[in-house]
N, CA and C atoms as a LAMMPS dump frame, in Angstrom:
ITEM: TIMESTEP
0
ITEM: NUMBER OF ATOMS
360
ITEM: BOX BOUNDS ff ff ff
-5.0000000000000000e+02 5.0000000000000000e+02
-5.0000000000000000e+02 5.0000000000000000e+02
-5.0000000000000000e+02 5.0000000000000000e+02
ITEM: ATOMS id mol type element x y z
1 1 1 N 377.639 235.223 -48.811
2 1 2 C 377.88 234.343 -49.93
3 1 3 C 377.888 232.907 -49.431
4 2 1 N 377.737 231.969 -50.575
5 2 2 C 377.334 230.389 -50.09
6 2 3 C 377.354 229.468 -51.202
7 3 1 N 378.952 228.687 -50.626
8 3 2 C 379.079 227.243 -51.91
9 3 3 C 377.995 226.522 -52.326
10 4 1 N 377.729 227.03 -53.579
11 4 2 C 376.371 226.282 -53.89
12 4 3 C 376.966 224.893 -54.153
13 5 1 N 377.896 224.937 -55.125
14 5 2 C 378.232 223.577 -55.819
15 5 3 C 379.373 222.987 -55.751
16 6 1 N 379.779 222.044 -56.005
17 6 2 C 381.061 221.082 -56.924
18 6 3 C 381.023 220.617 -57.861
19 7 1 N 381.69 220.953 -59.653
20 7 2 C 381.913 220.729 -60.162
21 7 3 C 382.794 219.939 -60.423
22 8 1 N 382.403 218.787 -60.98
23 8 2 C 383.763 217.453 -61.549
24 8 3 C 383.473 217.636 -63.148
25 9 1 N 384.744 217.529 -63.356
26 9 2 C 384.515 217.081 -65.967
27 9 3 C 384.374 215.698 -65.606
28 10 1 N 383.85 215.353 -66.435
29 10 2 C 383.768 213.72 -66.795
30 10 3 C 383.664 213.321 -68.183
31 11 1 N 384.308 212.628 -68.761
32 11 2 C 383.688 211.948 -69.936
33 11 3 C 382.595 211.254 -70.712
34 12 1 N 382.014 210.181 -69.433
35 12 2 C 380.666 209.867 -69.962
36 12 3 C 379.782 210.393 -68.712
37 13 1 N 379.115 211.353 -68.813
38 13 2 C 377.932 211.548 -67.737
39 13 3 C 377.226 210.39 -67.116
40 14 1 N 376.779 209.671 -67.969
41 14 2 C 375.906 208.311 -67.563
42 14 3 C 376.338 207.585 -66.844
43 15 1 N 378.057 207.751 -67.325
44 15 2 C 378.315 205.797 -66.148
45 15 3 C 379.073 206.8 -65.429
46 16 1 N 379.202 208.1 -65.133
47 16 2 C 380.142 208.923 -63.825
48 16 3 C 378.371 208.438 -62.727
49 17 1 N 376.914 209.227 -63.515
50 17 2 C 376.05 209.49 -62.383
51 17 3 C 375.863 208.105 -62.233
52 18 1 N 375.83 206.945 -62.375
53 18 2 C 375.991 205.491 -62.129
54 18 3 C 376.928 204.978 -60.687
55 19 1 N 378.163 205.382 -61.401
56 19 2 C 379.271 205.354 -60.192
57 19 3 C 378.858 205.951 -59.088
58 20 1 N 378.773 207.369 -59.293
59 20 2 C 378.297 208.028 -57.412
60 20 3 C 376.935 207.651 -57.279
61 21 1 N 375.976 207.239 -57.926
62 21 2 C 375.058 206.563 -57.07
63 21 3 C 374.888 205.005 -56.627
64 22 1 N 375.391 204.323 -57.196
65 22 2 C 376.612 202.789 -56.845
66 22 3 C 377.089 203.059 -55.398
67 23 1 N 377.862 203.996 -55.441
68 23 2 C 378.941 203.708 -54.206
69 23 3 C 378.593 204.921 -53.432
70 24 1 N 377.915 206.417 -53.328
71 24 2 C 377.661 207.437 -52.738
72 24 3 C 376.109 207.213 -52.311
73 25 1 N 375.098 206.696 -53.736
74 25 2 C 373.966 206.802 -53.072
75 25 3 C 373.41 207.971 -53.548
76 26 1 N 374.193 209.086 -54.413
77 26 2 C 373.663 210.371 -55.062
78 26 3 C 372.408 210.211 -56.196
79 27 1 N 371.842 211.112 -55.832
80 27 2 C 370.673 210.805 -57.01
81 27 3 C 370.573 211.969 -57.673
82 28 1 N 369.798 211.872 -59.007
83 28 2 C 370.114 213.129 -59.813
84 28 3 C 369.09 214.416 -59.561
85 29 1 N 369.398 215.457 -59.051
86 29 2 C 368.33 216.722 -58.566
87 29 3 C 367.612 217.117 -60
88 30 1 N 368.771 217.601 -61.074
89 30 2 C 368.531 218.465 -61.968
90 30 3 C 369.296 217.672 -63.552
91 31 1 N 368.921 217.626 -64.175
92 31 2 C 369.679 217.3 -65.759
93 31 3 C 369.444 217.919 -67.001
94 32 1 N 370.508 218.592 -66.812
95 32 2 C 370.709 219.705 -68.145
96 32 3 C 371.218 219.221 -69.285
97 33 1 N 371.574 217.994 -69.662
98 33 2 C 372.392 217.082 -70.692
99 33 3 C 373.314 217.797 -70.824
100 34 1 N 374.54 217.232 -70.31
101 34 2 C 375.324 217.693 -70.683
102 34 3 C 376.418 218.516 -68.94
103 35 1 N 374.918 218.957 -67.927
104 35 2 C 375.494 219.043 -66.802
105 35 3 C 374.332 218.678 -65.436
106 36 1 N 375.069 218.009 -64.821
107 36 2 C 373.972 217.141 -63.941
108 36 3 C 374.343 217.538 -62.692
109 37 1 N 373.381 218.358 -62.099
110 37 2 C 373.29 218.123 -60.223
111 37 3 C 372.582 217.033 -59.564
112 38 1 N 373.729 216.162 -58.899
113 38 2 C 373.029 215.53 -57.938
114 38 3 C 373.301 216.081 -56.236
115 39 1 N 372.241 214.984 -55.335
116 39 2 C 372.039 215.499 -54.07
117 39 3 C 373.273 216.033 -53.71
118 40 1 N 373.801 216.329 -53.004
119 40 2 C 375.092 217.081 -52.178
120 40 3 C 375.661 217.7 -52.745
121 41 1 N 374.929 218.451 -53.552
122 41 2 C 375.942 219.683 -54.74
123 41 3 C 376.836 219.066 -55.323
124 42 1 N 377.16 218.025 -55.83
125 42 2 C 378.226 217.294 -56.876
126 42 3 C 377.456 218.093 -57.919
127 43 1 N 378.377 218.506 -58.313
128 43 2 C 377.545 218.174 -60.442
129 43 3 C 378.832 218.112 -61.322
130 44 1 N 378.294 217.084 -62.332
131 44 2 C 378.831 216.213 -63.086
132 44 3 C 378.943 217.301 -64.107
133 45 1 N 379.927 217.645 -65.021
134 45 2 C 379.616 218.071 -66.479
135 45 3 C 380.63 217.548 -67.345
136 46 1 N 379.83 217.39 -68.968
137 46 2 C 380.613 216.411 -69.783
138 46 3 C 381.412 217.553 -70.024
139 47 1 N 382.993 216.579 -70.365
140 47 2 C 384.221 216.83 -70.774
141 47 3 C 383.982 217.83 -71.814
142 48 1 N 383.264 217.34 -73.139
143 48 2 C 383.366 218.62 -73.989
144 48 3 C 382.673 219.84 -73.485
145 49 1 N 381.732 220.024 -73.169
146 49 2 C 381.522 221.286 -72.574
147 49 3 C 382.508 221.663 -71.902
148 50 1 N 382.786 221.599 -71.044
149 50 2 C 383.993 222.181 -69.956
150 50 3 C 384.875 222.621 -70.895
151 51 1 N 385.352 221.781 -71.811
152 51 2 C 386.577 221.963 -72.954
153 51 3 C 386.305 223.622 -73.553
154 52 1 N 384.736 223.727 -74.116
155 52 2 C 384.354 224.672 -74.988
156 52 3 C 384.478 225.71 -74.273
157 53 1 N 384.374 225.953 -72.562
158 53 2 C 383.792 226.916 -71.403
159 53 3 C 385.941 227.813 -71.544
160 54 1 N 386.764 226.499 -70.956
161 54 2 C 387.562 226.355 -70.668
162 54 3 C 388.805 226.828 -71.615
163 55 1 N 388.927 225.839 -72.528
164 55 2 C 389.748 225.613 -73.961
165 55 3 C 391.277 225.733 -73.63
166 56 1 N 390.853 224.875 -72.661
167 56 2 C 392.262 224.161 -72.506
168 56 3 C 392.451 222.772 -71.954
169 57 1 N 393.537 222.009 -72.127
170 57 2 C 393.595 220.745 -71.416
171 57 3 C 392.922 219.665 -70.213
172 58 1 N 392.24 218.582 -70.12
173 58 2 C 391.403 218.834 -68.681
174 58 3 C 393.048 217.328 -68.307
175 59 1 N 393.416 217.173 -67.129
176 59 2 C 394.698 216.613 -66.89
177 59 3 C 393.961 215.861 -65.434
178 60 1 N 394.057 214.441 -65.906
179 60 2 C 393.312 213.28 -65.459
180 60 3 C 393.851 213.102 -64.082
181 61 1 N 393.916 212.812 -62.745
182 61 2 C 394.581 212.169 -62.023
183 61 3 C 395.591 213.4 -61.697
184 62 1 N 395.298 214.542 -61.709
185 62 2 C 396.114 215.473 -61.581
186 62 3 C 396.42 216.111 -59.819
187 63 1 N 395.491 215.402 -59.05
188 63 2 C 395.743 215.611 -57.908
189 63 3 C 395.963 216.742 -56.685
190 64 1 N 395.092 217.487 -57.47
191 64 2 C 394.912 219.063 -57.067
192 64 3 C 393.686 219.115 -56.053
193 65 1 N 392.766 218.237 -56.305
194 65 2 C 391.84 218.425 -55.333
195 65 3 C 391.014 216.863 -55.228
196 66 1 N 390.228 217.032 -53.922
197 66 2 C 389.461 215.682 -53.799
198 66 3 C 388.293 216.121 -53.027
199 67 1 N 387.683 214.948 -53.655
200 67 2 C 385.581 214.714 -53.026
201 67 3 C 386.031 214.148 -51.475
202 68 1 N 385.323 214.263 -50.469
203 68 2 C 385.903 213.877 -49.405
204 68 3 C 384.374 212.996 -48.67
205 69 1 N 384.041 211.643 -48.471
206 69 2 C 382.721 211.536 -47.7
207 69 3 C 383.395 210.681 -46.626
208 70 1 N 382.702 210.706 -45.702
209 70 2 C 382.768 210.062 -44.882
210 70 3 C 382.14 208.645 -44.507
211 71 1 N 382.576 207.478 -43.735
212 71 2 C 381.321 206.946 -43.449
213 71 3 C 381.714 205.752 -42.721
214 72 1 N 380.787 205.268 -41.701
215 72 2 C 380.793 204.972 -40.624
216 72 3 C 381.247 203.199 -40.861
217 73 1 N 380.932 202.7 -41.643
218 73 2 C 381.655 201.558 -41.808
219 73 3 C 382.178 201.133 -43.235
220 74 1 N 383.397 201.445 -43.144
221 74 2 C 384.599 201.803 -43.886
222 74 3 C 385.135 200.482 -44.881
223 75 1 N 384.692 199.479 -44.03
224 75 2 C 385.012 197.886 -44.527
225 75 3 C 384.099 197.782 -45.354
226 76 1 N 382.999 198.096 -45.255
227 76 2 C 381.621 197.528 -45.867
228 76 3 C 381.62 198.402 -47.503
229 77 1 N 382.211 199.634 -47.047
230 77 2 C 382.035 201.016 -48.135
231 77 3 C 383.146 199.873 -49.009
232 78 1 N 384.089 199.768 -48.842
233 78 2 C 385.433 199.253 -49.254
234 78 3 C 385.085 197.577 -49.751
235 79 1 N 384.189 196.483 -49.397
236 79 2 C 383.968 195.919 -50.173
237 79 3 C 383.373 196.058 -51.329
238 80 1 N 382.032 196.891 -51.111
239 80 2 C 381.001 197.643 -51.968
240 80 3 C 382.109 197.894 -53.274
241 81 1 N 382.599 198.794 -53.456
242 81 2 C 383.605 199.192 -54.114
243 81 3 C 384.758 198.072 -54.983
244 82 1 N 385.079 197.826 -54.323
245 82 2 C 385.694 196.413 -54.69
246 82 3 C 384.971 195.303 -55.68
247 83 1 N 383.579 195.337 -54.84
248 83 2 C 382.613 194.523 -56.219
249 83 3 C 382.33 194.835 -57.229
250 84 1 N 381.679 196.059 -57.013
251 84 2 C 381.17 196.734 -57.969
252 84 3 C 382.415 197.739 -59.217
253 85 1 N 383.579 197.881 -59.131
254 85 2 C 384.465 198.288 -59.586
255 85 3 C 385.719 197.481 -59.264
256 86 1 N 386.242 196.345 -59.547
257 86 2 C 387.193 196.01 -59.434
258 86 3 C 388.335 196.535 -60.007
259 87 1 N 388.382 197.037 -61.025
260 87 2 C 389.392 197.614 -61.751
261 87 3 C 389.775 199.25 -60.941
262 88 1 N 389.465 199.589 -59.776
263 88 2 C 389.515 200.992 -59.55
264 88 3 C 390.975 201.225 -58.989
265 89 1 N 391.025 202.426 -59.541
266 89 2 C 393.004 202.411 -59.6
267 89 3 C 392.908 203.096 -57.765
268 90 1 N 393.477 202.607 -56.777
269 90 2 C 394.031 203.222 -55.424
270 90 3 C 394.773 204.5 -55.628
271 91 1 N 395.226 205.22 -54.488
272 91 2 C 395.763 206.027 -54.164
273 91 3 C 396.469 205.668 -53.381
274 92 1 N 395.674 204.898 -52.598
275 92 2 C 396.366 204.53 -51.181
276 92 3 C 395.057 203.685 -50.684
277 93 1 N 395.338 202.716 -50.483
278 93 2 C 394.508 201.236 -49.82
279 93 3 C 393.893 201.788 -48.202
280 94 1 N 393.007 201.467 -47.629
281 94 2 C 392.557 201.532 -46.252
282 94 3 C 394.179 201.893 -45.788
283 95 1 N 394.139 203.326 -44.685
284 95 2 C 395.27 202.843 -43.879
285 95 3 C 394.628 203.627 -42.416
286 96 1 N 395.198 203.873 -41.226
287 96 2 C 394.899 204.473 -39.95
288 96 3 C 395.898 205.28 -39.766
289 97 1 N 395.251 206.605 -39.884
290 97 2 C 396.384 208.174 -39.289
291 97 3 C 396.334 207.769 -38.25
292 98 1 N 397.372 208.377 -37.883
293 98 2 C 398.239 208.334 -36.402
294 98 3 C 396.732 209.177 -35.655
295 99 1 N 396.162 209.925 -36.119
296 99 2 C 395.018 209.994 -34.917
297 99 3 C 393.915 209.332 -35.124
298 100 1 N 393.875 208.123 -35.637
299 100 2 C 392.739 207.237 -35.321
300 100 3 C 392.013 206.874 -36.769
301 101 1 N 392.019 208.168 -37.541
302 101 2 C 391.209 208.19 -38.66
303 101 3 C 391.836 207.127 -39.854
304 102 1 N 390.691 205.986 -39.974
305 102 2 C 390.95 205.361 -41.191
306 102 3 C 389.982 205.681 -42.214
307 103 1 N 391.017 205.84 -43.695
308 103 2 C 390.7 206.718 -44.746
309 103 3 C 391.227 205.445 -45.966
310 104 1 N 390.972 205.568 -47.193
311 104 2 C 390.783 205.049 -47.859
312 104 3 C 390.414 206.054 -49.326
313 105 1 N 391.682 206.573 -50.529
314 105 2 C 391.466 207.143 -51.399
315 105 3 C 392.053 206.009 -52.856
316 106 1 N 390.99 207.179 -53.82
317 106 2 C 390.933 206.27 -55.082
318 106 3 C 390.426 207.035 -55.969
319 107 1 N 390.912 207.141 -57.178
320 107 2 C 390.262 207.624 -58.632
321 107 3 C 388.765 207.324 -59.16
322 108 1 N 388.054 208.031 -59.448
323 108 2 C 387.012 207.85 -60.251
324 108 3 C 387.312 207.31 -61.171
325 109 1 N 386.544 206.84 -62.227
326 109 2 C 386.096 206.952 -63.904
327 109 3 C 386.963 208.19 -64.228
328 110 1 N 387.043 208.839 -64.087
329 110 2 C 387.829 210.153 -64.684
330 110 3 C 389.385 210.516 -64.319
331 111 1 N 389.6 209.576 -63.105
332 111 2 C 390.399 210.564 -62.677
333 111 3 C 390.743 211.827 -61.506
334 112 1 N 389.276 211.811 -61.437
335 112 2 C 389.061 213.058 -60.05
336 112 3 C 389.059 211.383 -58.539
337 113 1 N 390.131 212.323 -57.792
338 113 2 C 390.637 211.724 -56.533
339 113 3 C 389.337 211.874 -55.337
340 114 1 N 389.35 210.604 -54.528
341 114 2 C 387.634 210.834 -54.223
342 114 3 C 388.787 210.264 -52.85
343 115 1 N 388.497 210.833 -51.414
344 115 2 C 388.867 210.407 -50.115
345 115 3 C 387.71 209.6 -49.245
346 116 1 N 387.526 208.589 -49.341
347 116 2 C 386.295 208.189 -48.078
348 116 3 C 387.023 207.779 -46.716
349 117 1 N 386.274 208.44 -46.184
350 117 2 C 387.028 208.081 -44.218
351 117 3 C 386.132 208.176 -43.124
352 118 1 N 386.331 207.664 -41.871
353 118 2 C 385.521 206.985 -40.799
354 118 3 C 385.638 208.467 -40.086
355 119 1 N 384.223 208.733 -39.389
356 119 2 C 384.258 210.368 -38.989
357 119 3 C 384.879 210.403 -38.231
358 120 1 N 385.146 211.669 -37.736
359 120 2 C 386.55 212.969 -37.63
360 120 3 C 385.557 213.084 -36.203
């Protein structure tokens, strides 16, 4: 057996696949309206679908799980971000684990908790 995918809900498809290709660089593989694979197995699907699949609550900022990328210059990712989204709510600002790793988490458009950090 083999993780094909990651599923995120989103509200507006358009400005979520905007955002990760803004700041990730993802481009769209497949578009089903309504559910979108891009490169690295992300796929996007709108809120109401999920709702109809689901039929129950989707709970924003809920902190159960996170997108995790990495990347090699962390300052640069972190201005990028900053320009292009000023309003983006933190988690936690750039900081350095005690073993070296500086990481840097933050909310999407939605709500889903996204980790970027300098490789492991």
């Amino acid at each position: 057996m083999k993780l094909k995918n990651i599923l995120i809900v989103v509200k507006d498809i358009e400005k979520s696949k905007q955002f990760y290709h803004d700041l990730f660089g993802l481009e769209v593989v497949l578009d089903n309206g309504g559910n979108m694979i891009l490169t690295e197995g992300l796929v996007l699907q709108d809120e109401k679908i999920w709702n109809e699949f689901l039929k129950k609550d989707i709970i924003p900022a809920s902190n159960s799980c996170e997108l995790y990328f990495e990347e090699n210059d962390i300052d640069a990712f972190i201005q990028k971000l900053e320009k292009l989204y000023p309003s983006i709510q933190y988690v936690n600002r750039l900081i350095t684990h005690s073993w070296g790793q500086k990481v840097v988490r933050f909310y999407d458009l939605d709500g889903n908790l996204i980790e970027v950090g300098t490789p492991m």
